[in-house]
C-alpha positions as CSV (number, residue, x, y, z in Angstrom):
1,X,98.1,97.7,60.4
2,X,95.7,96.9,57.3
3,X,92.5,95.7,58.0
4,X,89.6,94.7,55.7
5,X,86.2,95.1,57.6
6,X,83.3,95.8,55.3
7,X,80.9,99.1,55.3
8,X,78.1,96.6,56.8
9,X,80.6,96.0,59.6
10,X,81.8,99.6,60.6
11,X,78.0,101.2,61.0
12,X,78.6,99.1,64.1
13,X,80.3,101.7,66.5
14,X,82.8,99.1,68.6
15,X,83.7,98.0,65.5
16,X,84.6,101.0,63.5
17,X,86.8,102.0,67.0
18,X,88.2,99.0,66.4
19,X,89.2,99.6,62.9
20,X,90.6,102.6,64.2
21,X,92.7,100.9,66.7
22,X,94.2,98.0,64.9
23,X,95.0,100.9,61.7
24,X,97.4,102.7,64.7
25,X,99.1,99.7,65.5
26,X,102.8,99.8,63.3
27,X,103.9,96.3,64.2
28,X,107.2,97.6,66.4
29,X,106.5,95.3,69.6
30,X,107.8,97.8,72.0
31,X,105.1,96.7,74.1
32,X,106.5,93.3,74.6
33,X,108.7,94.9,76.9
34,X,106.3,95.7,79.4
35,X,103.9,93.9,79.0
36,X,103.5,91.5,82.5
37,X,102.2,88.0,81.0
38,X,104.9,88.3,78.1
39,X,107.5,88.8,80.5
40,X,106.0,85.5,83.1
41,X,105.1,83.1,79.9
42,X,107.1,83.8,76.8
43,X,104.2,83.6,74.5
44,X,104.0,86.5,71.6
45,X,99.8,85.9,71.9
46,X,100.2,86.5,75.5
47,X,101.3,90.3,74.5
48,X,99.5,93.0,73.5
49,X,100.7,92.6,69.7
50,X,99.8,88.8,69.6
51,X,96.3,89.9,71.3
52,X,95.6,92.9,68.7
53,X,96.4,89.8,65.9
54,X,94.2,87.5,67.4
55,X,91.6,90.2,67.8
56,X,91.8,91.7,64.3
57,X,91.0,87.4,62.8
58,X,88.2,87.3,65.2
59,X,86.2,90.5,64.4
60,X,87.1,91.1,60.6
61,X,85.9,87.1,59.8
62,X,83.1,87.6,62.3
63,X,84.3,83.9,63.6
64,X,83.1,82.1,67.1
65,X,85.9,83.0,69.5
66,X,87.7,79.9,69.7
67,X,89.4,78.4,72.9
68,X,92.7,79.6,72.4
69,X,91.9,83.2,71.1
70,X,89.3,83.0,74.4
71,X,92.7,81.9,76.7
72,X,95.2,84.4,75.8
73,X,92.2,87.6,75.8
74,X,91.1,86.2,79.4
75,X,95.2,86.1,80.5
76,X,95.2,90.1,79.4
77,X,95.7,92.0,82.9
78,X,94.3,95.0,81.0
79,X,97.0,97.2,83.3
80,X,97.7,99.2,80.2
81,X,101.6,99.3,80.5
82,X,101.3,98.9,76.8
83,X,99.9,102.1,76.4
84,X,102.3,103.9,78.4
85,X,104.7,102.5,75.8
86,X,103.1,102.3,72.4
87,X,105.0,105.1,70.0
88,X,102.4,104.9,68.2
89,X,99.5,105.9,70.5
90,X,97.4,102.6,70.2
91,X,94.3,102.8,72.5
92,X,94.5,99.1,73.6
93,X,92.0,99.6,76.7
94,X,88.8,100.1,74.2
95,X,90.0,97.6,71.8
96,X,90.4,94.7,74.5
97,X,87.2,95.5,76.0
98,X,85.3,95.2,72.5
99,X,86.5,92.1,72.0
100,X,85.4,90.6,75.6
101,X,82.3,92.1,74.8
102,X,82.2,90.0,71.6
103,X,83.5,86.7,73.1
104,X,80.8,87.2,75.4
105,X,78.4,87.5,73.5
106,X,79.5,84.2,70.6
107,X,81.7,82.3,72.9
108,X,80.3,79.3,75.2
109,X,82.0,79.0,78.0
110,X,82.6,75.8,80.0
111,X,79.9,75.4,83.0
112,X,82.5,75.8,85.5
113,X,84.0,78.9,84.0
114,X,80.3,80.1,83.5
115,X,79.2,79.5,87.2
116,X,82.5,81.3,88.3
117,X,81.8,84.9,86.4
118,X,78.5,84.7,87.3
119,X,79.0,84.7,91.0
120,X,81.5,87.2,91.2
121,X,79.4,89.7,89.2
122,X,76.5,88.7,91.9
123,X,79.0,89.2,94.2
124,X,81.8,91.7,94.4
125,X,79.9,95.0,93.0
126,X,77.8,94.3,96.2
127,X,79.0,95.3,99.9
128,X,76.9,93.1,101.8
129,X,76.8,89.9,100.0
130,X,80.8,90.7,99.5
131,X,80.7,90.9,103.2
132,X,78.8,87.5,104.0
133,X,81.1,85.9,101.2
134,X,84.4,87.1,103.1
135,X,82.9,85.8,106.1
136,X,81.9,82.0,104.9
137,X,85.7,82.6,102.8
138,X,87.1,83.0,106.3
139,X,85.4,80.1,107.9
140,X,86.3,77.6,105.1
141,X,89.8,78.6,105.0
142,X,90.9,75.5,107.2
143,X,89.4,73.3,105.0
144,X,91.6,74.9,101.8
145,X,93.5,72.5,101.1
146,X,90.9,69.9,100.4
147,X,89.7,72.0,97.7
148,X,90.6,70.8,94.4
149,X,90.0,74.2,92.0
150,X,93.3,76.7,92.3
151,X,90.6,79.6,91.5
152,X,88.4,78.3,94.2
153,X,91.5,78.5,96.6
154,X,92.4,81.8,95.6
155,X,88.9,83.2,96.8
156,X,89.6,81.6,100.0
157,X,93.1,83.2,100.7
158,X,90.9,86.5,99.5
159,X,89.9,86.7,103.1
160,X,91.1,89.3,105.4
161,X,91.8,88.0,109.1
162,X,89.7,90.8,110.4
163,X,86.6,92.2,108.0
164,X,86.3,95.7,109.6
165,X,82.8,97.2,110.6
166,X,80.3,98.6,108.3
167,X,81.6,102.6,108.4
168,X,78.4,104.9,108.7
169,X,80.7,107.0,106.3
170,X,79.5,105.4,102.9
171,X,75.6,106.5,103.9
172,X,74.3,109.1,101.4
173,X,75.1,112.4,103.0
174,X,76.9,115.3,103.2
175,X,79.9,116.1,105.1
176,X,80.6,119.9,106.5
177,X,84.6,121.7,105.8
178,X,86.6,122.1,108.9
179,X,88.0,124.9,107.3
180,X,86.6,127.8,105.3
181,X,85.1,125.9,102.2
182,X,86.8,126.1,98.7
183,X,85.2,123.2,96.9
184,X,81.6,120.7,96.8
185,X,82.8,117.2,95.7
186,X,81.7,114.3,95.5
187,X,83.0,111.2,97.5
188,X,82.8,107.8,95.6
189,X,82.6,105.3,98.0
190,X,82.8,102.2,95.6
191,X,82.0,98.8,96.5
192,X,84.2,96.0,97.1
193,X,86.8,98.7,98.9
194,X,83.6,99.5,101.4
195,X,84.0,95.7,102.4
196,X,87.7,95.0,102.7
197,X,88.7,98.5,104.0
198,X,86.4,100.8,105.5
199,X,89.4,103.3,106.9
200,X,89.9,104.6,103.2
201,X,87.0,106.3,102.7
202,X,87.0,108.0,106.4
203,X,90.4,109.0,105.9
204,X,89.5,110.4,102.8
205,X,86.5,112.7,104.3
206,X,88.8,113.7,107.5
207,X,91.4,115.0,105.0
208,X,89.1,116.9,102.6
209,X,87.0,118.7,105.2
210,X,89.8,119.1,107.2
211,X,91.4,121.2,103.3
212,X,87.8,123.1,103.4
213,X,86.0,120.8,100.9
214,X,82.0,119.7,101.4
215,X,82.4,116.1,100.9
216,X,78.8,114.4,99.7
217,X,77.8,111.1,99.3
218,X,75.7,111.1,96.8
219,X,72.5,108.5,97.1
220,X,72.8,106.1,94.5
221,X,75.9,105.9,93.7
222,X,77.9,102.6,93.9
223,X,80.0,100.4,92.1
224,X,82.0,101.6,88.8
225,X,81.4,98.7,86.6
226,X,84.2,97.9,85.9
227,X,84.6,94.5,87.3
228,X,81.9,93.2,85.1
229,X,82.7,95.8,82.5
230,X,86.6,93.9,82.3
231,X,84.3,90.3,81.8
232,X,82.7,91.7,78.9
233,X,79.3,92.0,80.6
234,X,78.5,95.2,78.7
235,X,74.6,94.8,79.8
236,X,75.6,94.4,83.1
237,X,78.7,97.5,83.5
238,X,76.7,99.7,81.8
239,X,73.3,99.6,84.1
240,X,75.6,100.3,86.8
241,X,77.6,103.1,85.6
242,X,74.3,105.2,84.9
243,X,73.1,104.3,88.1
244,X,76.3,106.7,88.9
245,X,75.7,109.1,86.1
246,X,72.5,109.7,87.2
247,X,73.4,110.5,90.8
248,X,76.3,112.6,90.4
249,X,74.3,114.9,87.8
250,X,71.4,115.1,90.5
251,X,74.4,117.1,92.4
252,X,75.6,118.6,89.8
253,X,72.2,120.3,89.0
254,X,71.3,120.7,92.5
255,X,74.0,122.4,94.7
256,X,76.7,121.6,92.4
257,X,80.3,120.2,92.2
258,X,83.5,120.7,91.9
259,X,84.7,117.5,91.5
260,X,84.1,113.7,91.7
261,X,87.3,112.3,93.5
262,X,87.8,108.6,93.8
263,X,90.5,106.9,96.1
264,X,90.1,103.8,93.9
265,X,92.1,104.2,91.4
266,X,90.8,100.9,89.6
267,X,87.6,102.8,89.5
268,X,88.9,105.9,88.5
269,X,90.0,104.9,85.3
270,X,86.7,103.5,84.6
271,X,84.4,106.7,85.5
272,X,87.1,108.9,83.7
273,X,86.1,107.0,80.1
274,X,81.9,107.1,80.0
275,X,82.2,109.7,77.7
276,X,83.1,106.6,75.8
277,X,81.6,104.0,77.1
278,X,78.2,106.1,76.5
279,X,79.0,107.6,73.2
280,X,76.3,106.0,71.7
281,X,73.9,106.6,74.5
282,X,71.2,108.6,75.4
283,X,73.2,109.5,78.8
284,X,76.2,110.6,76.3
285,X,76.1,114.0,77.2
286,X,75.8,113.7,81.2
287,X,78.4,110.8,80.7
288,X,80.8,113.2,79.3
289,X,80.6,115.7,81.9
290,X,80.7,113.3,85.0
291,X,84.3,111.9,83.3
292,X,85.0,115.9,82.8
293,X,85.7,116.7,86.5
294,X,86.9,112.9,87.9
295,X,89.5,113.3,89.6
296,X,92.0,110.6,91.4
297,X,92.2,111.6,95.1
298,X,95.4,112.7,94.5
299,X,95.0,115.0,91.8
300,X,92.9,116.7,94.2
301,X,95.2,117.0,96.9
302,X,97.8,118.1,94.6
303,X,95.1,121.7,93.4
304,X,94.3,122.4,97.4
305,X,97.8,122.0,98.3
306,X,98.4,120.1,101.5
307,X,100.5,121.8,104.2
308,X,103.8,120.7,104.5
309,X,104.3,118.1,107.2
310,X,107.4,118.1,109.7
311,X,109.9,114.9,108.5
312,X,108.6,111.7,110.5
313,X,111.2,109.4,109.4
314,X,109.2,106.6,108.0
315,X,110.9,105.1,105.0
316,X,107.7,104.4,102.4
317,X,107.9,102.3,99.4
318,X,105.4,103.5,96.7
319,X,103.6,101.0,94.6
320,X,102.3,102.5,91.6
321,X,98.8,101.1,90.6
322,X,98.5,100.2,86.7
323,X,95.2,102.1,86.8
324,X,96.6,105.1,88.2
325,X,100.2,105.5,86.3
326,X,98.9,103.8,83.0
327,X,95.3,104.1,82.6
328,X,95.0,108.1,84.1
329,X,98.6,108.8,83.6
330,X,99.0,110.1,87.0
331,X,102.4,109.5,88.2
332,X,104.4,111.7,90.3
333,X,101.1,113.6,92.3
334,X,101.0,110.7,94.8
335,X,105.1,110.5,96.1
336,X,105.4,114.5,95.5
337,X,102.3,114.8,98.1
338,X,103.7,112.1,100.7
339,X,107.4,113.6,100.2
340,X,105.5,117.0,101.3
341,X,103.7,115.5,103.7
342,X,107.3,114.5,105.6
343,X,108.0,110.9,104.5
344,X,110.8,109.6,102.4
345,X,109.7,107.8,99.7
346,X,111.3,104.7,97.6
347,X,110.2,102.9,94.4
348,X,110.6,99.7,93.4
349,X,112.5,98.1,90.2
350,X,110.3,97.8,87.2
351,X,107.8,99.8,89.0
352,X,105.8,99.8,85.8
353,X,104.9,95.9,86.1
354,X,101.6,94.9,87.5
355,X,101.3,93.5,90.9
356,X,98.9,90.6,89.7
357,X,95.8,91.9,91.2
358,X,93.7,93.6,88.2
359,X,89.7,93.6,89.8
360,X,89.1,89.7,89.5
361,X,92.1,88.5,87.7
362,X,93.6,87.3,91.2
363,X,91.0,85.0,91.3
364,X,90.6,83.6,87.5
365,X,94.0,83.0,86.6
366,X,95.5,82.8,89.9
367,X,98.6,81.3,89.1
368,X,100.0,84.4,86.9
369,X,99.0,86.6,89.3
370,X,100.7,84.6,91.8
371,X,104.0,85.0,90.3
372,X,103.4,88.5,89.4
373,X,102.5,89.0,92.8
374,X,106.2,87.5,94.5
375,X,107.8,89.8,91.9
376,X,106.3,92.9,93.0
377,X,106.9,92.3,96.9
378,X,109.9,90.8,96.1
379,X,111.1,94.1,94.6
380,X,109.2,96.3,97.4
381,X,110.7,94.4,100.3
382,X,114.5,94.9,98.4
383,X,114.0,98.8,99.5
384,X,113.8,97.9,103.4
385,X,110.5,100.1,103.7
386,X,108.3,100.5,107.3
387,X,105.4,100.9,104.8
388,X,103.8,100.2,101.4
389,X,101.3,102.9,100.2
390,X,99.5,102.3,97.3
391,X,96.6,103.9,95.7
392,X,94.4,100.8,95.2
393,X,92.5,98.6,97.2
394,X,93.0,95.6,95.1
395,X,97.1,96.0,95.2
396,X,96.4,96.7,98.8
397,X,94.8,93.4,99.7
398,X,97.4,91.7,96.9
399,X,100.5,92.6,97.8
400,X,99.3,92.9,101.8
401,X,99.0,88.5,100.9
402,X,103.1,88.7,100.5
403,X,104.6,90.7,102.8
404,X,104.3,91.6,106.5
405,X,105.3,94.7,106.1
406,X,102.3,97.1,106.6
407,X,100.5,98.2,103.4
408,X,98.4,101.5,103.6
409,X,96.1,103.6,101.4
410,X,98.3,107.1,100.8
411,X,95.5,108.9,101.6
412,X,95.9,107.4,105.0
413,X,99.4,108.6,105.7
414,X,98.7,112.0,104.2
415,X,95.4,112.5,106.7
416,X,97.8,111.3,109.6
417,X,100.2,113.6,108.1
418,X,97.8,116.9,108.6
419,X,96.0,115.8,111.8
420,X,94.2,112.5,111.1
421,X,94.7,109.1,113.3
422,X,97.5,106.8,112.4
423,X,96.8,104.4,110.1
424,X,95.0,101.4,112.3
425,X,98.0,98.7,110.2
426,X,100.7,100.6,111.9
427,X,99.3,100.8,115.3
């Protein structure tokens, strides 16, 4: 693609990645054809070509965003399926996020749209007030149908029937190998997964102590930033991601680590690009090498080799995150370790399309995520499974909304595999 910023423009670093970006992009449109809002609306701007087109006008003519450009940016899921099938290698994630960094910076938003960011950046990155919000969500569910906003509704129906206790787990500490020790890694606990699912994280440290790793927690650490880091809230993303750097160099520099390993996969993709996001930062460096040794909780398992488990004839259907399969292109560890681990494992059709959830798109355009969502259990439910495993608490809590069959983390089934409790949903 030809583009015609000026030199003024490209000493700006997001924009000269953005030149670089929109010159990759050849025009073929393969990623029509997986792209999840093109294949619900129809619309060539609600695809990633359309999007680079709009995005292109909007930074070269350094314009206001207008409303549409503004609608069809905010309907991107950012699940990245287009990169899994760009040709031409087109690094969509960074561009996207430069240009909700711009619109928020030049675009006024209505009041209503305004007042909803703003509280779930107050909100979600933060256990307990994401606690005390599920809790007043719960209590006003009987009262959803007299409220008139679909959004509004959608955070209702975001309410577990059971908020599980505060785990003791997430505290800053360390946690000593069951087993001669191999490895010192670091546990992200995250944020919003420490108030919808608490059993994630302990499975997590059963099964890696159990392996002979020292799993620490280290203090300080919290949320990713990525949910505010998808709204554009640079400012914002950024503060909390060094909060991160910070503490996992501490470790690094103190007793050292092996690894970070996440069990968010959502977050994963986030930690594993600060070398980018802090390129231009004083952090850079440190940035760099916390993204260097990231690792998805099943890339992990997959180096200490779980032992084989004896066949326990549960039928599980494997829902592939976006962040996971298209953002850290990690595909097959995750059904090769619960096939190991004894269960026989099914995938959906079009296992590739997004289930709808993507951090805080379930809740701002909840009607495409809606219809993503019946597509995806639709197509999970067609394979008869006992169980869904997925590797995201955000898919979790999604497709968990349209099914009744039991959806798990697959960490859980893989430390119940080796030793570990059953999963509490299928007790």
């Amino acid at each position: 693609m030809q583009t015609n910023f000026t030199e003024e423009q490209l000493k700006d670093a997001g924009t000269a990645r953005a030149n670089q970006i929109l010159r990759s992009c050849v025009h073929c449109g393969f990623c029509t054809a997986t792209c999840p809002t093109y294949q619900v609306l129809g619309d060539e701007l609600d695809s990633p070509r359309g999007r680079i087109y709009l995005i292109k006008d909007m930074l070269e003519n350094e314009r206001v965003p207008d409303k549409k450009t503004v609608k069809h940016i905010d309907r991107c899921l950012s699940c990245l399926a287009c990169m899994t099938t760009c040709p031409s290698g087109v690094h969509y994630m960074h561009l996207v996020d430069h240009a909700r960094d711009y619109i928020e910076k030049h675009y006024d938003r209505p009041w209503h749209d305004k007042a909803l960011r703003w509280l779930l950046a107050r909100i979600l990155p933060y256990p307990g007030r994401f606690r005390l919000a599920l809790l007043a969500a719960k209590i006003g569910k009987p009262l959803r149908g007299m409220v008139p906003d679909a959004r509004l509704r959608a955070m209702l129906d975001m309410a577990p029937d059971r908020i599980p206790p505060v785990s003791r787990n997430d505290d800053p500490q360390s946690f000593a190998p069951k087993a001669e020790k191999r490895m010192r890694v670091a546990l992200m606990t995250g944020c919003a997964q420490k108030a919808l699912n608490t059993d994630i994280n302990d499975a997590t440290i059963r099964l890696l102590t159990r392996l002979g790793c020292e799993v620490v927690v280290a203090k300080g650490a919290g949320c990713c930033g990525a949910l505010t880091h998808h709204m554009g809230k640079t400012g914002e993303s950024h503060a909390t991601a060094a909060k991160n750097i910070h503490a996992w160099t501490d470790e690094m520099e103190g007793e050292g680590l092996d690894a970070i390993v996440i069990n968010t996969s959502g977050c994963g993709t986030t930690v594993k690009d600060y070398g980018h996001m802090f390129a231009q930062d004083a952090l850079a460096d440190d940035a760099a090498r916390v993204a260097g040794i990231a690792l998805d909780i099943s890339e992990l398992l997959t180096r200490l080799e779980i032992p084989e488990g004896e066949t326990k004839g549960l039928r599980v259907a494997y829902h592939a995150a976006c962040s996971l399969q298209h953002g850290q292109k990690v595909k097959t560890a995750p059904k090769d370790l619960l096939k190991r681990a004894g269960f026989e494992v099914v995938e959906p059709a079009d296992s590739h399309l997004c289930c709808g959830s993507a951090g805080t798109y379930n809740l701002m355009q909840p009607e495409i995520s809606a219809k993503l969502k019946d597509r995806k259990v639709r197509t999970l439910e067609a394979k008869k499974p006992e169980v869904i495993a997925a590797g995201n608490i955000g898919c979790m809590m999604q497709i968990g909304s349209g099914t009744k069959v039991p959806v798990v983390h697959t960490v859980e089934l893989l430390d119940w595999a080796t030793g570990g409790p059953k999963p509490r949903s299928l007790t």
